[in-house]
N, C-alpha and C positions, 0 to 999 in steps of 0.2 A: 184650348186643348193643347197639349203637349207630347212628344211624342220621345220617348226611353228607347235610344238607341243601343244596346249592347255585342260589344263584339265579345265575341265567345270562342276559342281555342280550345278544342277537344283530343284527348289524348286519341297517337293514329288507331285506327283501328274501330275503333268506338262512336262511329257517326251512325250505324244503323239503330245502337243502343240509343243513342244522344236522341235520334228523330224519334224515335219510339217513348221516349220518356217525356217530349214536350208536346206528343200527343197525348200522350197523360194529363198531365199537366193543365189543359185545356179547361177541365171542371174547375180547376182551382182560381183559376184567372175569370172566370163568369160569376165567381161566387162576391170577387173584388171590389170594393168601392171605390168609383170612379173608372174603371177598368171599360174601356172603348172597344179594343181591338190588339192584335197583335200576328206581327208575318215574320217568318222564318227565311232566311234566306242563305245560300251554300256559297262558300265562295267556289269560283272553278275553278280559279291558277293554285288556290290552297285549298283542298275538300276537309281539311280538317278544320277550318274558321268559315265561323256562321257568324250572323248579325240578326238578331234579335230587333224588332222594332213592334212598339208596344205603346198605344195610345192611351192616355189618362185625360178625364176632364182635367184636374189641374195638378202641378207641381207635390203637391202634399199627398195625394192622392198614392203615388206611388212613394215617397221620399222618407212616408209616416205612415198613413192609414194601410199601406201594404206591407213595408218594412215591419215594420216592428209588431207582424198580426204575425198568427198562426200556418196564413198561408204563405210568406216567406221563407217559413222552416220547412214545410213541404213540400214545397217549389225547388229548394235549396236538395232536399234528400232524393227527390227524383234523378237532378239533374247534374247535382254536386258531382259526385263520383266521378263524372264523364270532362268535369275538367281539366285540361294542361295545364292551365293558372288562372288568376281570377279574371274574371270578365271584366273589360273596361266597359263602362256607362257613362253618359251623357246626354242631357235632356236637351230639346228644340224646340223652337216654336215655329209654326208653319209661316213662313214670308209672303209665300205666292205660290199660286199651282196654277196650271194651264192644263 
């Protein structure tokens, strides 16, 4: 399992639009293969940057079978709009947890 970190920078103003569209969002992500999990998170010292973390059984999962599907473009038009620039991403793999 893998987990798709993205930080995400949302134009000011537009965080109650933002939250409201990634609860949209939510069907689209259940319909995904390989698609785990996924948590929202606000930052405090910056409320316009959120991090996105989103579990895939594996790498391809999101990188291919998400990307280049239908749900992408979806995903993208909910939430597009609400960006300041593009999201940076980064995959992980879990080390250890306690």
């Amino acid at each position: 399992m893998i987990t798709e970190i993205a930080q995400i920078d949302i134009k000011p103003g537009s965080e109650a639009d933002f939250e409201a569209a990634i609860g949209q969002a939510q069907t689209i992500f259940k319909r995904c293969k390989g698609w785990k999990s996924f948590e929202l998170h606000r930052s405090i010292e910056k409320p316009s940057r959120y991090r996105l973390l989103i579990k895939w059984e594996t790498l391809e999962n999101h990188t291919v079978d998400f990307r280049e599907s239908t749900n992408f473009t979806e995903w993208r038009a909910l939430v597009g709009p609400h960006f300041a620039s593009p999201p940076e991403v980064e995959h992980t793999n879990t080390v250890t947890t306690f």
